[in-house]
BALUM-198518 format. One record per residue (C-alpha): residue in three letters; x, y, z; residue number from 1. Coordinates in pm, 1 decimal, always signed. Layout:
residuo:ALA px:X py:Y pz:Z num:NUM
...
***
This chain:
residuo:UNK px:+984.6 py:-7039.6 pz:+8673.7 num:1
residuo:UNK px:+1287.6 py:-6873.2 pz:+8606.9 num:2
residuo:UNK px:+1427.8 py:-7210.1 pz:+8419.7 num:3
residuo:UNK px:+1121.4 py:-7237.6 pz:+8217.1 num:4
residuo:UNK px:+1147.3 py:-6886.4 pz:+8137.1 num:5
residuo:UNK px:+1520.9 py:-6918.6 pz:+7975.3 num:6
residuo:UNK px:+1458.2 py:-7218.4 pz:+7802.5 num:7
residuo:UNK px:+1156.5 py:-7060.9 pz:+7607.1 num:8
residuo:UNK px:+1371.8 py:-6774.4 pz:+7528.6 num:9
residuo:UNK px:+1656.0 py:-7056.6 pz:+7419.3 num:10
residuo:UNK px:+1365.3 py:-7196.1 pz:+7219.0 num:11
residuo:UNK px:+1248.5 py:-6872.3 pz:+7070.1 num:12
residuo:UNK px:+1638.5 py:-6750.5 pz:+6967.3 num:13
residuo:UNK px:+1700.8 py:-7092.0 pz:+6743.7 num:14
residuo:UNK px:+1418.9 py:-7100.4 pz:+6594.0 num:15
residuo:UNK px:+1428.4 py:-6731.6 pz:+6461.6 num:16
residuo:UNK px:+1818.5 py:-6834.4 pz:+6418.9 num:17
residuo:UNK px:+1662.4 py:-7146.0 pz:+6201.7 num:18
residuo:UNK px:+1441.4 py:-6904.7 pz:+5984.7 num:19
residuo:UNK px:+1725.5 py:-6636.4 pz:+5895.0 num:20
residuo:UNK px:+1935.4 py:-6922.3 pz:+5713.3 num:21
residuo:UNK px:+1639.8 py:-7058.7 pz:+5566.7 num:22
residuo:UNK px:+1539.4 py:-6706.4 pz:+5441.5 num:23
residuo:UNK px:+1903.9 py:-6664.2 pz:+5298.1 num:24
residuo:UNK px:+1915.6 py:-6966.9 pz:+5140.6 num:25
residuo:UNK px:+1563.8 py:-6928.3 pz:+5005.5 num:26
residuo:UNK px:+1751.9 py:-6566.0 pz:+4900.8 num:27
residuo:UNK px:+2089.0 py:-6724.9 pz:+4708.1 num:28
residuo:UNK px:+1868.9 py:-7011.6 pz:+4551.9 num:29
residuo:UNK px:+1645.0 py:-6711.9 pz:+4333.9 num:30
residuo:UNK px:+1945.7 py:-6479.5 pz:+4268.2 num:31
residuo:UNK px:+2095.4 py:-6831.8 pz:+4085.2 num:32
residuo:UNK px:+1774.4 py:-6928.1 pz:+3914.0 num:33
residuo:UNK px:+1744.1 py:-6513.2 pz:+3822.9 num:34
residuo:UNK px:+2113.8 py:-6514.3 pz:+3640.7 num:35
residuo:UNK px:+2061.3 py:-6824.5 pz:+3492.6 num:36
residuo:UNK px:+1776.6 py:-6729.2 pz:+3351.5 num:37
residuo:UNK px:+1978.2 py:-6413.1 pz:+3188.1 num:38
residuo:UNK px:+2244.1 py:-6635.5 pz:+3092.9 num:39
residuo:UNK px:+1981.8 py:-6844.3 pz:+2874.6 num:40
residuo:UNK px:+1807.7 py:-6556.8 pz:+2772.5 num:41
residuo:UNK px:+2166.1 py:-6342.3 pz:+2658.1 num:42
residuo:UNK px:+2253.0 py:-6732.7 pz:+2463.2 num:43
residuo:UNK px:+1919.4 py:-6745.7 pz:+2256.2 num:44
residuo:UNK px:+1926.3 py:-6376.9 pz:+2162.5 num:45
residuo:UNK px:+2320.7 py:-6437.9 pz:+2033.9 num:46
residuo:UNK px:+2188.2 py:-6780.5 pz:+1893.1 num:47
residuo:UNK px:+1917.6 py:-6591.5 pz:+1716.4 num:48
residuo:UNK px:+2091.9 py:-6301.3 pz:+1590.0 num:49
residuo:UNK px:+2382.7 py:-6502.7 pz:+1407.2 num:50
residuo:UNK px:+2144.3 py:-6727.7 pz:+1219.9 num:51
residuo:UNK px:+1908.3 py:-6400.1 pz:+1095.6 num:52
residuo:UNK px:+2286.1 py:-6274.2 pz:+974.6 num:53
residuo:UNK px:+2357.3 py:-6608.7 pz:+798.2 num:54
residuo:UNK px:+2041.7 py:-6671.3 pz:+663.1 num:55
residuo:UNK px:+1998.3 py:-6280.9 pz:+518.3 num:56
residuo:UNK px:+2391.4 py:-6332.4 pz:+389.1 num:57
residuo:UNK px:+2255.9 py:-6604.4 pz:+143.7 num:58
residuo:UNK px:+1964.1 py:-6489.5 pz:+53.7 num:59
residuo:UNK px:+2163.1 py:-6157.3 pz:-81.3 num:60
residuo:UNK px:+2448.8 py:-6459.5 pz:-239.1 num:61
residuo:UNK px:+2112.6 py:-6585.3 pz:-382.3 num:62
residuo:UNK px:+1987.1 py:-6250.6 pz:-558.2 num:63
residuo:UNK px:+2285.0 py:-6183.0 pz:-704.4 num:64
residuo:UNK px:+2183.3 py:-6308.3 pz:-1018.5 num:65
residuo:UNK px:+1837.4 py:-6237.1 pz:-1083.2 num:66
residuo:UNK px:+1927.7 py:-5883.8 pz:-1014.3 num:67
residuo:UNK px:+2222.1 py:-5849.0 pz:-1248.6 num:68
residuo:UNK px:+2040.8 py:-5995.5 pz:-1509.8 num:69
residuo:UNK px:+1748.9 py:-5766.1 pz:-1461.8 num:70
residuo:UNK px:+1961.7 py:-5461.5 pz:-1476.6 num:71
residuo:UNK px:+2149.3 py:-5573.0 pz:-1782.1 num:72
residuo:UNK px:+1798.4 py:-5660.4 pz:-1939.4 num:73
residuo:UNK px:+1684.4 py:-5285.1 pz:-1878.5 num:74
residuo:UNK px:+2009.3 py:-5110.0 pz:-1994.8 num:75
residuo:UNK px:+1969.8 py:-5335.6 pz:-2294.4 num:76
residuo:UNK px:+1600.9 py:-5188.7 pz:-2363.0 num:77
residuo:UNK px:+1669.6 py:-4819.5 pz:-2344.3 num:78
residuo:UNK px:+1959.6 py:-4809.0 pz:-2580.8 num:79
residuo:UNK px:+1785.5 py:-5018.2 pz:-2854.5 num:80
residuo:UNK px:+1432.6 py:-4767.9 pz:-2817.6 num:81
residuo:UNK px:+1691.4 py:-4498.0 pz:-2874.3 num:82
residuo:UNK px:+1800.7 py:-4645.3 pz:-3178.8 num:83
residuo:UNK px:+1494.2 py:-4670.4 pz:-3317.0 num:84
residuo:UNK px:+1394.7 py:-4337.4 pz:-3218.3 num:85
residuo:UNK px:+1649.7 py:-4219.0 pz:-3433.1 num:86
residuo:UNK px:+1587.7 py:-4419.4 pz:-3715.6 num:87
residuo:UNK px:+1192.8 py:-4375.6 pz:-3656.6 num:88
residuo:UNK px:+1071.0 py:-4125.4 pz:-3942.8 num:89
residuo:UNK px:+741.7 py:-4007.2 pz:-3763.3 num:90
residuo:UNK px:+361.9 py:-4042.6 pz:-3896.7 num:91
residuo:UNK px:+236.9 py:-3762.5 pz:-4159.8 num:92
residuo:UNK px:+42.4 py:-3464.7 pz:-4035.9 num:93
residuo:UNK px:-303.3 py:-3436.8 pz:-4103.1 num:94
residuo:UNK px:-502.5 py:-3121.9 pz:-4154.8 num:95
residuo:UNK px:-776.5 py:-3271.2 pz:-3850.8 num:96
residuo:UNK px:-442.0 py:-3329.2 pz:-3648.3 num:97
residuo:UNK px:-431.4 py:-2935.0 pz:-3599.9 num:98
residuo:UNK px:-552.8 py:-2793.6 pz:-3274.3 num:99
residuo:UNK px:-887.7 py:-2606.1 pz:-3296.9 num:100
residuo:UNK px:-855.1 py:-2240.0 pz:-3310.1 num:101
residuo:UNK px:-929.9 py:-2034.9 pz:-2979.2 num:102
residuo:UNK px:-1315.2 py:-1973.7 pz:-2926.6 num:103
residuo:UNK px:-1437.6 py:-1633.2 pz:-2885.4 num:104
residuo:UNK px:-1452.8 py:-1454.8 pz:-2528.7 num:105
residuo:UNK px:-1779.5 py:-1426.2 pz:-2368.7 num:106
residuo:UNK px:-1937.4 py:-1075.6 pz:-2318.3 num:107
residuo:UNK px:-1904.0 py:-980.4 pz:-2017.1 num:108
residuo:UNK px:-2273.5 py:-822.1 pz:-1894.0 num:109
residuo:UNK px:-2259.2 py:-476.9 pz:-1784.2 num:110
residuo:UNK px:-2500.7 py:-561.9 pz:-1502.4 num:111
residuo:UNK px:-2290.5 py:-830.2 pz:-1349.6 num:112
residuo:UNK px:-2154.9 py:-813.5 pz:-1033.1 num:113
residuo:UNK px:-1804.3 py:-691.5 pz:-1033.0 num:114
residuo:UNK px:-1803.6 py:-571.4 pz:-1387.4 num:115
residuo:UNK px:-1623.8 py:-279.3 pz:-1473.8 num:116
residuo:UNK px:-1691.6 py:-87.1 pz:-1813.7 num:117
residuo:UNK px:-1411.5 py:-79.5 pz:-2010.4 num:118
residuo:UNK px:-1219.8 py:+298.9 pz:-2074.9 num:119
residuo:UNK px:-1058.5 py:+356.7 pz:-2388.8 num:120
residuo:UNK px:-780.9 py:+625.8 pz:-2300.2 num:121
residuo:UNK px:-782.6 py:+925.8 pz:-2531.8 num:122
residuo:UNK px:-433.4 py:+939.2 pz:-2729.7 num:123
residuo:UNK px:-220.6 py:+1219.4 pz:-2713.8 num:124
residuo:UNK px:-84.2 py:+1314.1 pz:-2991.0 num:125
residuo:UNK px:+193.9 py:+1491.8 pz:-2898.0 num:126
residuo:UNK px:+348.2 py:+1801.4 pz:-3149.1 num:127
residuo:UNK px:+726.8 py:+1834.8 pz:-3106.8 num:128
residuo:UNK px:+819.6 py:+2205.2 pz:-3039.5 num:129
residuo:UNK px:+987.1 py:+2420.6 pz:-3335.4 num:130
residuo:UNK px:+1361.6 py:+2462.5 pz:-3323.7 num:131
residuo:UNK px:+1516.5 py:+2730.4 pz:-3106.5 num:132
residuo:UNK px:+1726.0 py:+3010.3 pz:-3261.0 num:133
residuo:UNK px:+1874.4 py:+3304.6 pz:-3131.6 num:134
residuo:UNK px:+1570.8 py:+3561.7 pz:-3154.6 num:135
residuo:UNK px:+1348.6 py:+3286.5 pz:-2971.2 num:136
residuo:UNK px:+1649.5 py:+3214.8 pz:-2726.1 num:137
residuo:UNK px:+1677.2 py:+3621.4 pz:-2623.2 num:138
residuo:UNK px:+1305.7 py:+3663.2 pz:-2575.4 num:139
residuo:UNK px:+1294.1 py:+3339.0 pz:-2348.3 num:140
residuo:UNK px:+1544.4 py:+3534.0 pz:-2138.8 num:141
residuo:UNK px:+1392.3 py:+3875.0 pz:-2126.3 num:142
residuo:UNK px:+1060.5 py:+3680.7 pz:-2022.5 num:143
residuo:UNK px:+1236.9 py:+3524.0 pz:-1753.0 num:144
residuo:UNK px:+1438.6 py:+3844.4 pz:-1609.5 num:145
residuo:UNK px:+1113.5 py:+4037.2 pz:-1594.5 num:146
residuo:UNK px:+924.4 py:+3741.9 pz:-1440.1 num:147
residuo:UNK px:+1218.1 py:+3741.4 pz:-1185.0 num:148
residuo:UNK px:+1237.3 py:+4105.4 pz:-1116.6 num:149
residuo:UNK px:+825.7 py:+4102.8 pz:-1054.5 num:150
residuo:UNK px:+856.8 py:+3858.6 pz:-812.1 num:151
residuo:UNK px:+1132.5 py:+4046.6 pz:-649.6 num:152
residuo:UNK px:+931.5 py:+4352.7 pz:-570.9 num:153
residuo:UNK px:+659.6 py:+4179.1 pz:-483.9 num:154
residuo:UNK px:+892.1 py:+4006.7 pz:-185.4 num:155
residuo:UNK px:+1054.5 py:+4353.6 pz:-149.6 num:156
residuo:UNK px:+696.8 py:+4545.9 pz:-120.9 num:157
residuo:UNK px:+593.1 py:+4243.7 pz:+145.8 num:158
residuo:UNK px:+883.6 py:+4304.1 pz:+368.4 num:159
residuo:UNK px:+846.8 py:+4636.1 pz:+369.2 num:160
residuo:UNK px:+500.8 py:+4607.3 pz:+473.8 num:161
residuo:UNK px:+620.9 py:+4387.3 pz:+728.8 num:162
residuo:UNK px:+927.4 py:+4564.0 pz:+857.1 num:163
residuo:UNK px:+657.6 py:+4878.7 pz:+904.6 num:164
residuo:UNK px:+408.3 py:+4700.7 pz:+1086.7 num:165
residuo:UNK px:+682.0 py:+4533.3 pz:+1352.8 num:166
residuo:UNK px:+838.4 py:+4939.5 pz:+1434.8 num:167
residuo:UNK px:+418.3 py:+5050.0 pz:+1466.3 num:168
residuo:UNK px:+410.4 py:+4761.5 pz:+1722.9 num:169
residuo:UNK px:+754.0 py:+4835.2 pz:+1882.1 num:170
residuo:UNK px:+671.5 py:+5230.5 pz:+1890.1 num:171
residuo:UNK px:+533.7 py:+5352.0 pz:+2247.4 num:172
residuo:UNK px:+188.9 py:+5500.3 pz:+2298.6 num:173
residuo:UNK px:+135.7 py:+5849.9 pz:+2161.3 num:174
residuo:UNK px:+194.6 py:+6145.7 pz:+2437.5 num:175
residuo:UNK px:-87.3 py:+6370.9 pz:+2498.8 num:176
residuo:UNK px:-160.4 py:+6690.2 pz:+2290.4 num:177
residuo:UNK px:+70.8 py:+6998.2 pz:+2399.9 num:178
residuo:UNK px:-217.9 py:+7241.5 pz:+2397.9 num:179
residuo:UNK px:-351.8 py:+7394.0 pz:+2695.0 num:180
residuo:UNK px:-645.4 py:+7208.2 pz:+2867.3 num:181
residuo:UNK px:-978.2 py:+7361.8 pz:+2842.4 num:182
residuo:UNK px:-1085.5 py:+7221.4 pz:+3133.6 num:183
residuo:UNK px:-1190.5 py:+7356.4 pz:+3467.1 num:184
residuo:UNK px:-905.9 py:+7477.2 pz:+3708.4 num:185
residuo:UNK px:-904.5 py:+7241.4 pz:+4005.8 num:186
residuo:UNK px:-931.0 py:+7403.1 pz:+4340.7 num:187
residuo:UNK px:-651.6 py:+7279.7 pz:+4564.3 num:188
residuo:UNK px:-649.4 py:+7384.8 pz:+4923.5 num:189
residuo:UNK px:-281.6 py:+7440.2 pz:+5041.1 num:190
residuo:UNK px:-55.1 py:+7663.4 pz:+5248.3 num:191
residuo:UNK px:-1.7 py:+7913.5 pz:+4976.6 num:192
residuo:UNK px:+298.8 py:+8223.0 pz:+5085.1 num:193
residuo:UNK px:+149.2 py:+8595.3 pz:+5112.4 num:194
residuo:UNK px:+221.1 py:+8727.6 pz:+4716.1 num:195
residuo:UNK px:+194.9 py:+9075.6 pz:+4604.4 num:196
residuo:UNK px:-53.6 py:+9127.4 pz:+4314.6 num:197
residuo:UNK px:+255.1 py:+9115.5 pz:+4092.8 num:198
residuo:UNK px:+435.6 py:+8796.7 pz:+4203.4 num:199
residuo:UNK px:+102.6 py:+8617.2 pz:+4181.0 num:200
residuo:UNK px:+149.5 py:+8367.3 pz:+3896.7 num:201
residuo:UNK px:-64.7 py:+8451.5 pz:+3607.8 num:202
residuo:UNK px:-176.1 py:+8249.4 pz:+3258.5 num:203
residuo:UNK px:+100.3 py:+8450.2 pz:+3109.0 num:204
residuo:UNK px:+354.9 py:+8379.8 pz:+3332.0 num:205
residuo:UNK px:+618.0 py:+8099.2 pz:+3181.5 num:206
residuo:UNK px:+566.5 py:+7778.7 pz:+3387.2 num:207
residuo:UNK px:+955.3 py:+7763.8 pz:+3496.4 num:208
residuo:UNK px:+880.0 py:+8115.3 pz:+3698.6 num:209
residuo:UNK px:+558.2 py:+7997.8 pz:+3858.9 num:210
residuo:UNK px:+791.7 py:+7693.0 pz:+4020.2 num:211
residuo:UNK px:+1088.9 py:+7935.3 pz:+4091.0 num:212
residuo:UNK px:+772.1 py:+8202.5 pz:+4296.2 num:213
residuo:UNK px:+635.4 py:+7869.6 pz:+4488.0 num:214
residuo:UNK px:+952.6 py:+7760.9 pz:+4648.5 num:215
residuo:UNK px:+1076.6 py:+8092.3 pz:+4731.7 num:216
residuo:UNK px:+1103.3 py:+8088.7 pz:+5106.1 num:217
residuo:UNK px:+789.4 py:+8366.5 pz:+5188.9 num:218
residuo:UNK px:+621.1 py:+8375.0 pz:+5523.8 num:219
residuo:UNK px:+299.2 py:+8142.0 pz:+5487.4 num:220
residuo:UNK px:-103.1 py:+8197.3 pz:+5549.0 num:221
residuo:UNK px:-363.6 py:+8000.5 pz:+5482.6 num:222
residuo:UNK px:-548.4 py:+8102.5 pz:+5124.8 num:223
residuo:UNK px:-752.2 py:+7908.1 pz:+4868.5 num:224
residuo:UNK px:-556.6 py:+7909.4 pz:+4526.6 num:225
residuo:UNK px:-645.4 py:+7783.3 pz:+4170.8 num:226
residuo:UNK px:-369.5 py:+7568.9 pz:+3985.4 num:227
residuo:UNK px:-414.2 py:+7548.3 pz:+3626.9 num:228
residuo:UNK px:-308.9 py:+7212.4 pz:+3475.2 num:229
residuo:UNK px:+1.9 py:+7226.7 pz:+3371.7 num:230
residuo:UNK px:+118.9 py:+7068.6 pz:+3020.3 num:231
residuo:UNK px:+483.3 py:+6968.4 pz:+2929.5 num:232
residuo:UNK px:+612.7 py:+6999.7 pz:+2578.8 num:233
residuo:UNK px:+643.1 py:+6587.7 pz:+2455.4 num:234
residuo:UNK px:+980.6 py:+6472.4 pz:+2349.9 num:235
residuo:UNK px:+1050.8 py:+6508.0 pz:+2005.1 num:236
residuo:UNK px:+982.0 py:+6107.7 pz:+1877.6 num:237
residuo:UNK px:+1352.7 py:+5982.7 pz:+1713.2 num:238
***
């Protein structure tokens, strides 16, 4: 078994070793049919290329000629139809020759759409101003000093008005009236000192002696007095 096994194995290894050079040789045979190929190909395409040049080489050798004598035979034309345009005395004009005049516009209708009526603009006919002299020159001036002093005191007058109105917003609220109140005496109930009848403050007493009598250090009782409002003289406004 084990012989039969190693020779099948022998068997198996040459004949994949047979395959491999057949397979490269199969290989190097295309790669020399591929570049020949190219070769014959890169030869035709040279082969090609230089007869095109030669052949295009005499066909220009060829039209040489032809073309020269074409260009000679054009040159030739143009200066001899100048010299007969020179020497050329015209034809004669005829009246029917003339152009016909220019036909009249069409009306344009009033009702059409987009029409616009035409507007003939009033002219002004203008009247150039007298000469200025000396009496017209000193009475354009005294117009335009007492145009200028109007508008002055008209600007003086407004800031005036102005100026007064800001200090009547500035100024504080008015004090009340100095008079004496005409209203009721209230009735305060305090710890009023013992008085004789003629240290009791009166209407006619001044109101700095009525404050001097009620802090003057009196033994107390308890007594219902009348206060009558006092009023202090406002501060003169600056």
């Amino acid at each position: 078994m084990s012989m039969s096994a190693a020779s099948a194995s022998q068997q198996q290894g040459q004949q994949a070793s047979a395959n491999a050079q057949q397979l490269r040789a199969d290989w190097f045979t295309a790669i020399e049919r591929q570049q020949g190929t190219l070769l014959c190909t890169k030869l035709v395409a040279d082969i090609l290329q230089k007869s095109q040049d030669v052949i295009f080489q005499k066909h220009i050798d060829r039209q040489v000629l032809p073309y020269a004598i074409q260009y000679a035979r054009e040159s030739m034309l143009k200066s001899i139809q100048w010299e007969f345009f020179k020497m050329d005395p015209g034809e004669t004009d005829l009246s029917t020759w003339d152009p016909d005049p220019e036909p009249q516009p069409v009306r344009i209708d009033s009702w059409a759409r987009g029409a616009l009526p035409v507007i003939e603009m009033p002219e002004k006919n203008i009247v150039p101003a007298p000469p200025l002299t000396g009496e017209s020159m000193a009475f354009f001036n005294l117009i335009k000093a007492i145009a200028h002093c109007r508008g002055r005191s008209k600007t003086d007058l407004r800031s005036t008005k102005v100026s007064r109105a800001n200090l009547a917003d500035k100024q504080p609220p008015p004090l009340p009236s100095p008079r004496l109140s005409t209203s009721k005496p209230k009735v305060v109930a305090a710890i009023a000192p013992a008085r004789d009848a003629e240290k009791t403050p009166s209407k006619t007493t001044p109101v700095v002696a009525r404050k001097v009598l009620s802090r003057a250090p009196v033994p107390t009782m308890k007594k219902k007095i009348t206060v009558p409002p006092q009023s202090h003289r406002p501060p003169e406004a600056a």
